[in-house]
C-alpha positions in Angstrom: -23.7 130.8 216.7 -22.6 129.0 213.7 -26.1 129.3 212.4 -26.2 133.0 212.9 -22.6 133.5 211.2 -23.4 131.1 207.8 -27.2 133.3 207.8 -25.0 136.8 207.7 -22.5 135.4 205.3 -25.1 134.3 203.0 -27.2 137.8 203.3 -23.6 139.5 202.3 -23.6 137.1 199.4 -26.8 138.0 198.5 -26.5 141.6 198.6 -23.6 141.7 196.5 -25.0 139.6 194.0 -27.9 142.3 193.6 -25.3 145.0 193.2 -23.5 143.2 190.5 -26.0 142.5 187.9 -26.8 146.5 187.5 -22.8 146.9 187.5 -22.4 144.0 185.2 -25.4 146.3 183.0 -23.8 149.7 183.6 -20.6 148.4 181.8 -22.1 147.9 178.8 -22.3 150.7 176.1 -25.1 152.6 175.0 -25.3 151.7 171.4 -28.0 152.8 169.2 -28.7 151.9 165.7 -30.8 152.4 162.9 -32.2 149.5 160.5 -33.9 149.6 157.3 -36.3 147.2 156.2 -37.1 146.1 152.0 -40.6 145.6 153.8 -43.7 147.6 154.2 -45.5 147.7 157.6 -48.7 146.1 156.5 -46.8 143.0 156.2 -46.4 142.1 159.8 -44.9 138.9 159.5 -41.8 140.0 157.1 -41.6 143.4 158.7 -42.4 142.1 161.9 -38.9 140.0 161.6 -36.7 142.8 161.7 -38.6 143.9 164.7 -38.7 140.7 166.9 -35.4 141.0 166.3 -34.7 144.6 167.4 -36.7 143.8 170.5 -34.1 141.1 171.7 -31.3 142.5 171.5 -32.8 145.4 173.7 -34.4 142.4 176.3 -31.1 141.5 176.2 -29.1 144.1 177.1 -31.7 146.0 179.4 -32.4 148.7 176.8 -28.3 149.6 176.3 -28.2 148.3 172.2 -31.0 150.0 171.0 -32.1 148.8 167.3 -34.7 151.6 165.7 -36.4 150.1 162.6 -37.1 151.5 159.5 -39.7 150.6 156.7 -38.7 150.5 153.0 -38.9 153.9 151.6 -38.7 155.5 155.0 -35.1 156.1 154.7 -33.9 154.4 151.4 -35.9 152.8 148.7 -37.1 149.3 149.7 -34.2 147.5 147.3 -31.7 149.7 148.2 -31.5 148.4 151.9 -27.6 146.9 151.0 -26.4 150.3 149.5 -27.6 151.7 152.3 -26.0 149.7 154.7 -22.5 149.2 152.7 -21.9 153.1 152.9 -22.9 153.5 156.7 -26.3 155.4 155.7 -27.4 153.0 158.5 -26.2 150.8 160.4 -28.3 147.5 159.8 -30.9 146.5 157.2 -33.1 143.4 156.5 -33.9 142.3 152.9 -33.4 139.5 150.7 -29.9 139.2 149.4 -31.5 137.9 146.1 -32.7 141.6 145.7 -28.8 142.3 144.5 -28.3 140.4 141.8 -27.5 142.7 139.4 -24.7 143.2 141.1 -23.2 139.8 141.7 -25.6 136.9 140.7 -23.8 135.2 144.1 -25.8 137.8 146.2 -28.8 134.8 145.2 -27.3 132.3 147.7 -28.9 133.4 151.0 -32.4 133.6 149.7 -33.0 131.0 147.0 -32.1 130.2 143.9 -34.7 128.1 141.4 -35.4 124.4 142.6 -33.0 125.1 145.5 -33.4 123.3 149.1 -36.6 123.6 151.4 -36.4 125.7 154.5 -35.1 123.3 156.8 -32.1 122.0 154.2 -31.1 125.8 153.7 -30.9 126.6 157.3 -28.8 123.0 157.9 -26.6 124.5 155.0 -26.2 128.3 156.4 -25.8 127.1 159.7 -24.1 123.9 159.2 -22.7 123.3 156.1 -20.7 126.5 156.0 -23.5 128.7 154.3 -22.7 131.9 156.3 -19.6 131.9 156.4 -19.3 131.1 152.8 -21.6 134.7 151.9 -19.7 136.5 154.9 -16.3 136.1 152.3 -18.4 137.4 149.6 -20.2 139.9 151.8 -17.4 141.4 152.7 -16.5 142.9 149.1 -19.6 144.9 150.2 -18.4 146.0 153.8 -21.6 144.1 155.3 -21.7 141.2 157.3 -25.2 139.2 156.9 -26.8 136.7 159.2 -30.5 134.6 158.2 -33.2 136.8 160.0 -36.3 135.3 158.5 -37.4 132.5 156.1 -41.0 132.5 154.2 -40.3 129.1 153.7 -42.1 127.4 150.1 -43.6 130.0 148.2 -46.3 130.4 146.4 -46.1 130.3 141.9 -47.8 134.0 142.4 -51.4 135.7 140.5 -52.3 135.4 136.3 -54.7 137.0 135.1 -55.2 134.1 132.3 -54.6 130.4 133.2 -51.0 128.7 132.4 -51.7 125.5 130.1 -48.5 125.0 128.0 -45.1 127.0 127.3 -46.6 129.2 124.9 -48.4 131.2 127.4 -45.8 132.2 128.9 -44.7 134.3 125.9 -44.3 137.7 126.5 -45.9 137.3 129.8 -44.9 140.4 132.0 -44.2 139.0 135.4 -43.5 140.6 138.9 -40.9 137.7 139.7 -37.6 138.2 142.0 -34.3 137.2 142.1 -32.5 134.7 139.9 -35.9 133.3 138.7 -36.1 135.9 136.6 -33.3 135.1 134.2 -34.6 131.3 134.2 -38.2 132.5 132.8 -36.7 134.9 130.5 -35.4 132.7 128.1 -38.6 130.8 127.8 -40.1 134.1 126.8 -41.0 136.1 130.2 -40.6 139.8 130.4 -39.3 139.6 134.2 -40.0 142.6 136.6 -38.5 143.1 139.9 -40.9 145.4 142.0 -40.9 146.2 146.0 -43.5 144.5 147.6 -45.8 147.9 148.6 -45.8 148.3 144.5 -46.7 145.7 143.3 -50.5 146.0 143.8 -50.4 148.9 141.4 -48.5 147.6 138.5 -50.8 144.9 138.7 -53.6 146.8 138.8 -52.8 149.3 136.1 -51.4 146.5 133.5 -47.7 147.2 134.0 -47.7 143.6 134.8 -49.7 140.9 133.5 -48.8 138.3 136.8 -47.1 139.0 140.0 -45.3 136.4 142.5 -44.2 137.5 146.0 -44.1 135.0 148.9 -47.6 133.2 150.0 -51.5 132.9 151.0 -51.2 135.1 154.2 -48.9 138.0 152.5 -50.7 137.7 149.2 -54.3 138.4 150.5 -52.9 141.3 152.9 -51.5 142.5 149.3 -55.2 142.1 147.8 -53.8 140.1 144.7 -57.2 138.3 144.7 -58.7 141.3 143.4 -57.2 141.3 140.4 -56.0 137.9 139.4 -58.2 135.1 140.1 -55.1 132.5 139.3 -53.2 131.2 141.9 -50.4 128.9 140.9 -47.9 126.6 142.8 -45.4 125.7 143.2 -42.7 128.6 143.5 -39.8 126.3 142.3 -37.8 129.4 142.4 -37.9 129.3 146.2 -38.3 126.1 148.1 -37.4 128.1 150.8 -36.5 131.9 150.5 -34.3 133.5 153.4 -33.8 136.7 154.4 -31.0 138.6 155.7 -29.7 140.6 158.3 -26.9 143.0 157.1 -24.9 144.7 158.9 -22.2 147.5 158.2 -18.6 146.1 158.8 -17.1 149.2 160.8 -19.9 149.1 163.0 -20.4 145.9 163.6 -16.4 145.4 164.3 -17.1 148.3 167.3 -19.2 146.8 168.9 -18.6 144.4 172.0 -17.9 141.0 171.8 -21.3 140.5 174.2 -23.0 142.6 171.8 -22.1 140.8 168.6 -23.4 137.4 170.4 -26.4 138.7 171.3 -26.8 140.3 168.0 -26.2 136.6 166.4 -29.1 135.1 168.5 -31.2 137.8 168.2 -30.9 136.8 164.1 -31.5 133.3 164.9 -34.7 133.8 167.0 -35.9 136.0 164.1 -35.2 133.3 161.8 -37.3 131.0 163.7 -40.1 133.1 164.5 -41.0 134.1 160.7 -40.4 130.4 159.8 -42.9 129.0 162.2 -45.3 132.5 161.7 -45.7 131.7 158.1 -46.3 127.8 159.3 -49.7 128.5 161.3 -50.8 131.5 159.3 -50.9 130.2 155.8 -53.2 127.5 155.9 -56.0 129.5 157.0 -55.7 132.3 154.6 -55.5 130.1 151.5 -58.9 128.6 152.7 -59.8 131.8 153.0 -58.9 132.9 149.0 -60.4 129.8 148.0 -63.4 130.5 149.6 -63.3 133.8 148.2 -62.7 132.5 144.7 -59.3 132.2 144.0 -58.9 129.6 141.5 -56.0 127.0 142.9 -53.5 126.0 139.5 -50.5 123.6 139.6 -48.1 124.7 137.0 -48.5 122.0 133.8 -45.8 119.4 133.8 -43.9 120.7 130.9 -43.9 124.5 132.6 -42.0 122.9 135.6 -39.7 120.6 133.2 -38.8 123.7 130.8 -38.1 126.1 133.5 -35.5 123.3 135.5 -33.9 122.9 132.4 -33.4 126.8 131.8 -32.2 126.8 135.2 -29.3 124.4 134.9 -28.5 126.0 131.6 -28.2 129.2 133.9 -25.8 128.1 136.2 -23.2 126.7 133.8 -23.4 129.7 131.8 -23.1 131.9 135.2 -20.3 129.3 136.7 -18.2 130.0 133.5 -18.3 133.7 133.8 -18.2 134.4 137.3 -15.6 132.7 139.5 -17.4 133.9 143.1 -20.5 132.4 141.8 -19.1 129.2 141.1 -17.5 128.9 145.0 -20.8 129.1 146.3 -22.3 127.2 143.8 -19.8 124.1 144.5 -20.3 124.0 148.0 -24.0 124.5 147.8 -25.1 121.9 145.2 -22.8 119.2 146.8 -24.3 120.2 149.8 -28.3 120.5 148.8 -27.7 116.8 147.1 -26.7 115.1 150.2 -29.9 116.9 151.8 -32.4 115.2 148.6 -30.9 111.9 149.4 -31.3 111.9 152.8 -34.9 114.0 152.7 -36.2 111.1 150.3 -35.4 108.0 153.1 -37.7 109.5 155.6 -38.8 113.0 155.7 -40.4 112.8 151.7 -41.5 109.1 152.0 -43.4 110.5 155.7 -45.2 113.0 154.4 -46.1 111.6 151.1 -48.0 108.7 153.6 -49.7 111.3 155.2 -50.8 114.2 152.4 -52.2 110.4 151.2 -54.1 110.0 154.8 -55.4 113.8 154.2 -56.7 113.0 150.7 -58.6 110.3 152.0 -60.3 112.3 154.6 -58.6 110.2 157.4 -56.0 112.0 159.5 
């Protein structure tokens, strides 16, 4: 008898657990939002970030917050993703924040700024060292909030037609470069140009640019650079790692639920991860595959790499004494990336300095 009561008890347990989940689904809103990417289609790993994340948050809340997502130029121009989030055009967009620094040089921060951390000492600092929360007070002037979405991790120096020897090539050199890198080249001569990704084939093609930088091996072939530049130089000291950014509109994203906004965050996070370890596994292969091709592999000379880390610090104490926002971030960040070098060069550097040494002797 007992038996038979505990069995019946436990089946009317069970039953109403089954009825609650759809209740528990039914309360939650139908939301549905639009997002516009800086990135073309074709490139499936950087465009594909923005929709690995719009698929999670539907998983997540069985189809109810519904992200729709937009390449660049579909709705807005591909660099205009914050204007059109900041005036509720859409709802979301994912970019670089770099892409905005002619209107606050600060907007640099959550992408990369020249000889900046690597990809796992940016994320510790975003995540940890009060990196998000430090461009979420800046953000706001905007009416976005922003969350990391994507890293390309260490990028590549980009294409030249001509090969880079000493500081006098660079001399009138017009170069596809982005962000704060830019300003750093220009003063040892560069004519900077910042171009969307799905244009910059053409301007290289045509001569409106004479070299052309945007992220690595597996992008860069997809973007047929090869065919026109045989050069390929490393490293991008302008973005030891280069993070992207989830922004979204401040109204909308103070409506939603408290569930929503959680899941929203995670959904950000997993998209962070996903390009990170994406780019990991798939650029190897295709810089084999370049090589193979013909791509001529260049390290930039010693003096190119001294000059332009010397432009950069000049950069930031002329841009710290003009521009009080810039210099919050900039405080914070430096301490912060300094601790990360000195820890990074106990173990992590002094690791795989022993084994890049193992992989030049043919013996890992």
């Amino acid at each position: 008898m007992e038996r038979r009561k505990f069995l019946k008890a436990a089946g009317i347990g069970a039953a109403a657990s089954v009825v609650a989940a759809p209740a528990i689904a039914q309360s939650m809103p139908e939301v549905k939002w639009r997002m516009t990417s800086s990135f073309p289609k074709s490139l499936d790993t950087l465009f594909g970030g923005a929709e690995v994340l719009a698929k999670r948050v539907a998983e997540a809340t069985d189809n109810k917050f519904q992200i729709q997502v937009f390449a660049g130029g579909e709705i807005v121009p591909a660099l205009q993703a914050l204007d059109a989030v900041q005036a509720g055009t859409v709802e979301a967009g994912h970019t670089a924040s770099y892409y905005y620094i002619g209107k606050d040089p600060t907007f640099a921060f959550a992408t990369a700024i020249p000889f900046g951390p690597n990809t796992r000492q940016h994320n510790a600092w975003m995540y940890h060292g009060g990196g998000i929360q430090a461009m979420n007070d800046f953000y706001k002037d905007y009416n976005v909030i922003g969350l990391p979405a994507g890293n390309t991790c260490g990028q590549m120096g980009g294409w030249f037609r001509k090969e880079i020897k000493t500081l006098d090539d660079l001399k009138g050199l017009k170069y596809r470069i982005g962000g704060f890198a830019g300003q750093v080249m220009s003063k040892l001569g560069v004519v900077p140009q910042q171009i969307a990704g799905g244009d910059i084939y053409p301007a290289l093609e045509k001569g409106t640019v004479d070299a052309a930088e945007w992220v690595g091996p597996y992008d860069d072939e997809k973007l047929g650079f090869n065919k026109i530049a045989k050069f390929y130089y490393y490293p991008g000291w302008w973005e030891g790692s280069a993070g992207l950014t989830a922004m979204f509109n401040l109204g909308a994203w103070q409506k939603l639920p408290k569930a929503y906004q959680a899941i929203l965050e995670a959904a950000c996070a997993d998209a962070n991860l996903w390009m990170m370890t994406k780019y990991d596994a798939v650029n190897p292969a295709a810089l084999r595959k370049l090589i193979a091709g013909g791509t001529q592999l260049r390290g930039f000379p010693r003096e190119v790499m001294e000059a332009c880390y010397d432009s950069a610090q000049q950069l930031y104490a002329e841009t710290n004494a003009k521009n009080a926002k810039f210099k919050k971030v900039y405080d914070q960040w430096r301490e912060f990336r300094n601790s990360q070098l000195e820890w990074f060069r106990v173990t992590e550097n002094s690791f795989d300095s022993y084994m890049m040494a193992k992989s030049r002797e043919r013996k890992v």
